[in-house]
C-alpha positions in Angstrom: 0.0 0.0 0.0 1.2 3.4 -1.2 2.3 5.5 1.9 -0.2 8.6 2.2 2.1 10.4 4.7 3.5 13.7 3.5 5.3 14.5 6.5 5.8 11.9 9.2 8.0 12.9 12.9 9.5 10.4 15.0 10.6 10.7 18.7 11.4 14.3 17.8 13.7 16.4 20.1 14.6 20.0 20.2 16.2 21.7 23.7 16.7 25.1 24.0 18.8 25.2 27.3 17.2 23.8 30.1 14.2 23.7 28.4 12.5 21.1 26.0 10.6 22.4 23.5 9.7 19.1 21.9 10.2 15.8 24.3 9.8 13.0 21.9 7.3 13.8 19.4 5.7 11.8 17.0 3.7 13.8 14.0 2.0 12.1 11.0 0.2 14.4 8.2 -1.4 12.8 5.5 -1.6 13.8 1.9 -4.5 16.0 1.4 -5.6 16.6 5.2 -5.7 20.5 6.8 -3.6 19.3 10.2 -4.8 21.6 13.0 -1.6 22.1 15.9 -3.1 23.0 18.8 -1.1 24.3 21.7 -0.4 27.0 23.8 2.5 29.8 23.6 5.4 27.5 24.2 3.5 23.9 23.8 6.8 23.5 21.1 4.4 24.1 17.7 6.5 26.4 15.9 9.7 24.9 16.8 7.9 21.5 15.1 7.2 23.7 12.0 10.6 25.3 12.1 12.3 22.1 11.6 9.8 20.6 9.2 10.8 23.6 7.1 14.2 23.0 7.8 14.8 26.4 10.1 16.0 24.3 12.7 17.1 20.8 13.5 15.8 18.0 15.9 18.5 17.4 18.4 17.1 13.7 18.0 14.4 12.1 16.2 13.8 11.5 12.7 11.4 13.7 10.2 10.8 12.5 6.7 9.0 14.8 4.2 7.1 13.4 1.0 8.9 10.2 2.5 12.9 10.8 1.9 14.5 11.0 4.9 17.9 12.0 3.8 18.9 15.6 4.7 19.9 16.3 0.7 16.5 14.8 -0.4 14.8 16.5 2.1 16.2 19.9 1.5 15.2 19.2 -2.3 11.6 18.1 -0.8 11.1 21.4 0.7 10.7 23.0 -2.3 7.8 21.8 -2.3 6.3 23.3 0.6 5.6 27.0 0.8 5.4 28.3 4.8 4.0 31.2 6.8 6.2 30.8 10.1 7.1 34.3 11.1 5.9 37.9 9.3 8.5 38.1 6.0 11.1 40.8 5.7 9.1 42.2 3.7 10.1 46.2 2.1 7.8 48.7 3.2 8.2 51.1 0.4 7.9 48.5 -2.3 4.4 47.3 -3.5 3.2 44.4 -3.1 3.8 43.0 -6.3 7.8 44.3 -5.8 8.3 42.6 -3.0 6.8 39.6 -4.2 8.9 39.7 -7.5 11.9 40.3 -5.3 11.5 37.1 -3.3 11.0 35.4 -6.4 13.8 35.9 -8.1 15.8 35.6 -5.0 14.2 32.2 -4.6 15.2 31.4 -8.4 11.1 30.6 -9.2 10.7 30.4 -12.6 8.0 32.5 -14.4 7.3 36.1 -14.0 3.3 35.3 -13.9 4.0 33.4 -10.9 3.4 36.9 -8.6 -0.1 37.8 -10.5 -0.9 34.5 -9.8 0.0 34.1 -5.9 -1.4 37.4 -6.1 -4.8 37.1 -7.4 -5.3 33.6 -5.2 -5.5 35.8 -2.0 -7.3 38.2 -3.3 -4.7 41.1 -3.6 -4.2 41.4 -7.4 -6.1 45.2 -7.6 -4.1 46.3 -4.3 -0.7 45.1 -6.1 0.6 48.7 -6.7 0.0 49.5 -3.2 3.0 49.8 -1.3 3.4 47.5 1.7 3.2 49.9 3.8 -0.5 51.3 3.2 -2.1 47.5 3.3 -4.0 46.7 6.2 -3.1 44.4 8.4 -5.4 42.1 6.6 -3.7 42.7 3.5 -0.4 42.2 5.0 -1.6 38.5 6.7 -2.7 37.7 2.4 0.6 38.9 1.3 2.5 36.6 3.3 0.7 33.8 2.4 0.9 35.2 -1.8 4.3 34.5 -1.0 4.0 30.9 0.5 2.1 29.8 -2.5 4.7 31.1 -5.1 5.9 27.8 -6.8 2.6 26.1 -6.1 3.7 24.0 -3.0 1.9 20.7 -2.4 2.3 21.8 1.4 1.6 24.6 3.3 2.8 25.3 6.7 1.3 28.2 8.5 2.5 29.3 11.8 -0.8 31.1 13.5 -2.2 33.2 10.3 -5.0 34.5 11.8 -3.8 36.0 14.7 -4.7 39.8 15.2 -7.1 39.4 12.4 -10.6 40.4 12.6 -13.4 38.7 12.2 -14.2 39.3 8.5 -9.9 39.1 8.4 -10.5 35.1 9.4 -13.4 34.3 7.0 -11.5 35.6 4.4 -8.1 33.4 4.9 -10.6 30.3 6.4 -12.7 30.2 3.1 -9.0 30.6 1.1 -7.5 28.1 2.6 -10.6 25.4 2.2 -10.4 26.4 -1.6 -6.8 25.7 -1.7 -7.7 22.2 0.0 -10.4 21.3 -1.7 -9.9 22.8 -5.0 -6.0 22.3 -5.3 -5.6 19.3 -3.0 -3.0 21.4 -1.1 -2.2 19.7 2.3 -2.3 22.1 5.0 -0.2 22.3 8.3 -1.7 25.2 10.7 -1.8 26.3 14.3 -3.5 28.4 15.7 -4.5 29.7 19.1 -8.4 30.9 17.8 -9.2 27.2 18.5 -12.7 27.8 17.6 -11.6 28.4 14.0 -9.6 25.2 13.6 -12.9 23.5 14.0 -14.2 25.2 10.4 -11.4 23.6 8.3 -9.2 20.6 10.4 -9.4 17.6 9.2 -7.1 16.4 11.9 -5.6 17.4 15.2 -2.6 17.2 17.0 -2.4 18.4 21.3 1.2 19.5 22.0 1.7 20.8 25.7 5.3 21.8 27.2 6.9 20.0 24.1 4.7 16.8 24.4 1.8 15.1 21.9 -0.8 14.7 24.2 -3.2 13.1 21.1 -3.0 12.7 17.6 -6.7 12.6 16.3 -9.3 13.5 13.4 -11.8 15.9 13.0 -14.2 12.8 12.7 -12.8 10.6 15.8 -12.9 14.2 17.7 -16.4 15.4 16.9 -17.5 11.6 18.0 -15.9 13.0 21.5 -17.3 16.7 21.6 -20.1 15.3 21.3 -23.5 16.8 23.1 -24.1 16.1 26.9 -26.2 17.0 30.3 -24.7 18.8 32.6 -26.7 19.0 36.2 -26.5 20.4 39.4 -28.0 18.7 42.4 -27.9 18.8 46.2 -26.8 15.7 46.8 -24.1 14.0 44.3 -23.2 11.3 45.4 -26.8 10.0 45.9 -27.9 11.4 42.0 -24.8 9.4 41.1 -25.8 6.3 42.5 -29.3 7.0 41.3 -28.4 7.2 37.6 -26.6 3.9 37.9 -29.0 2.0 39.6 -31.9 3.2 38.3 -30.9 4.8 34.6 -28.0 2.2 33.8 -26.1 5.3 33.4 -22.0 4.2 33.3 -20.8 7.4 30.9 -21.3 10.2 32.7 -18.1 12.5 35.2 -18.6 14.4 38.3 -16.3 17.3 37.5 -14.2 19.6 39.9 -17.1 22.1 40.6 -19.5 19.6 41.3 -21.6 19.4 38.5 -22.0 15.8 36.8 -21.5 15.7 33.0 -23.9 12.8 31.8 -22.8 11.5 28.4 -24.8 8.8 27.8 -27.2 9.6 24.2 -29.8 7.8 25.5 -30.8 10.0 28.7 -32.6 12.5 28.4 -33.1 15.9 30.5 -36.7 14.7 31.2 -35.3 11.2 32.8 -32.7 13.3 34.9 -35.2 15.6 36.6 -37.8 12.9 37.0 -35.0 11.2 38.7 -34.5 14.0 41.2 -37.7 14.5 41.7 -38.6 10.7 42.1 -36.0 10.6 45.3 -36.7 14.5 46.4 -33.1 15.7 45.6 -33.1 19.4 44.0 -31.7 20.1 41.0 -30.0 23.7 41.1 -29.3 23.8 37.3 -29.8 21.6 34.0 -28.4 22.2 30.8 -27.8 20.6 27.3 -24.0 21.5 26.4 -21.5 20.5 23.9 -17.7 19.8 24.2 -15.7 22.3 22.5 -12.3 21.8 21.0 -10.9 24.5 23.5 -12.7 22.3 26.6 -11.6 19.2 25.4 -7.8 20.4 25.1 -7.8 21.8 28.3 -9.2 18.5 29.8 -5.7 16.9 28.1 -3.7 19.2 29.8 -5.4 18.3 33.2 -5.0 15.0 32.6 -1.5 15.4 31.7 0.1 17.3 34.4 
């Protein structure tokens, strides 16, 4: 069977000092999915996308890219990747299109439509005489990525793009990159702390924290998870617990640290938990239908892992 993996990390190290910003870290990203890195400041995701890129090496570890594993062949590989890690030196007196058309012939791309083209994919091609200076922030967040997608890479790696974007801002680059996706079959690495956006285009996930992978999952194994549950409130919990064993059959449900008891089970309903409490004269205080968002469900991770 053909090997899907485009990019595949094993035991991957990196130490800065004293401190480990990636502790034996294994990554696979398959051809075609949007991989959604999920961490907080120092979890160790851009150092991961720094050496994928070949910024920086793993101390130990091995990453192979478009399978080759040899540093030669993967230097040649990376060609094939365009990347959006830190804001590009870009001129702020030259226009958009200069500066684009500078970077290309320092990267020795071929083809002088190449910037009209990166240019026009993100939507800047009228604002190309516009010097980089006078674009919007917006317009500077497309830019960079005009310049990731010069040489049509086959993978994207993009380190936080929406950040400090507003809300029209991250429609804009979340509906580009889909296209990109789905229209170009363009394999996309991202992370991003707006965790809530993630959810619109991952098609996978991967939980670093302090330099570990908590999980490596997909979208569809994760949603399964996040999925809808009760939440109630009652005056006496351990008694409700018992209750929804003994007399529901309930077995998936978790009393969390405030108290309240999350009851996962699909086939209670809130009906069955206040007749219940009222059946055994034990007060509910609050009852709510909820859902497990991707942020909640990270931070559970992290709970579990410290």
């Amino acid at each position: 069977m053909k090997d899907t993996r485009i990019v595949k990390g094993v035991k991957l190290v990196k130490q800065y000092g004293a401190t480990r910003a990636l502790n034996a870290v294994d990554i696979d990203v398959k051809a075609g999915e949007i991989y959604g890195l999920v961490g907080n400041n120092g979890a160790g995701k851009t150092t991961f996308l720094k050496i994928l890129t070949g910024q920086t090496m793993a101390d130990a570890g091995e990453v192979s890219l478009f399978g080759y594993t040899g540093e030669s062949e993967k230097n040649r590989a990376r060609k094939r990747i365009g990347a959006l890690i830190e804001s590009p030196g870009f001129y702020h007196k030259m226009t958009a299109e200069q500066n684009l058309e500078y970077y290309r012939i320092q990267r020795g791309i071929p083809g002088k439509d190449m910037v009209p083209r990166a240019l026009e994919e993100v939507g800047l091609l009228e604002q190309r005489k516009k010097k980089f200076d006078k674009l919007s922030f917006g317009m500077k967040q497309r830019l960079g990525l005009a310049l990731a997608l010069m040489g049509d890479p086959e993978l994207l790696v993009l380190d936080e793009p929406i950040n400090g974007l507003d809300p029209a801002g991250i429609i804009e680059i979340r509906n580009l990159l889909l296209r990109l996706n789905q229209e170009k079959n363009i394999t996309i690495v991202i992370s991003s702390h707006v965790l809530a956006e993630l959810e619109h285009i991952a098609t996978c996930y991967g939980f670093l924290h302090h330099g570990r992978l908590l999980e490596q999952i997909s979208a569809e194994d994760l949603k399964a998870k996040c999925r809808s549950y009760l939440e109630v409130q009652v005056s006496d919990r351990e008694r409700y617990t018992a209750l929804l064993e003994s007399k529901l059959h309930c077995r998936d449900y978790r009393v969390m640290p405030d108290g309240a008891i999350q009851i996962l089970d699909e086939s209670i309903f809130a009906e069955d938990c206040g007749r219940l409490a009222a059946q055994h004269e034990i007060a509910i205080t609050s009852l709510a239908e909820k859902k497990i968002e991707l942020e909640n469900y990270y931070m559970r991770l992290v709970e579990e892992a410290n």
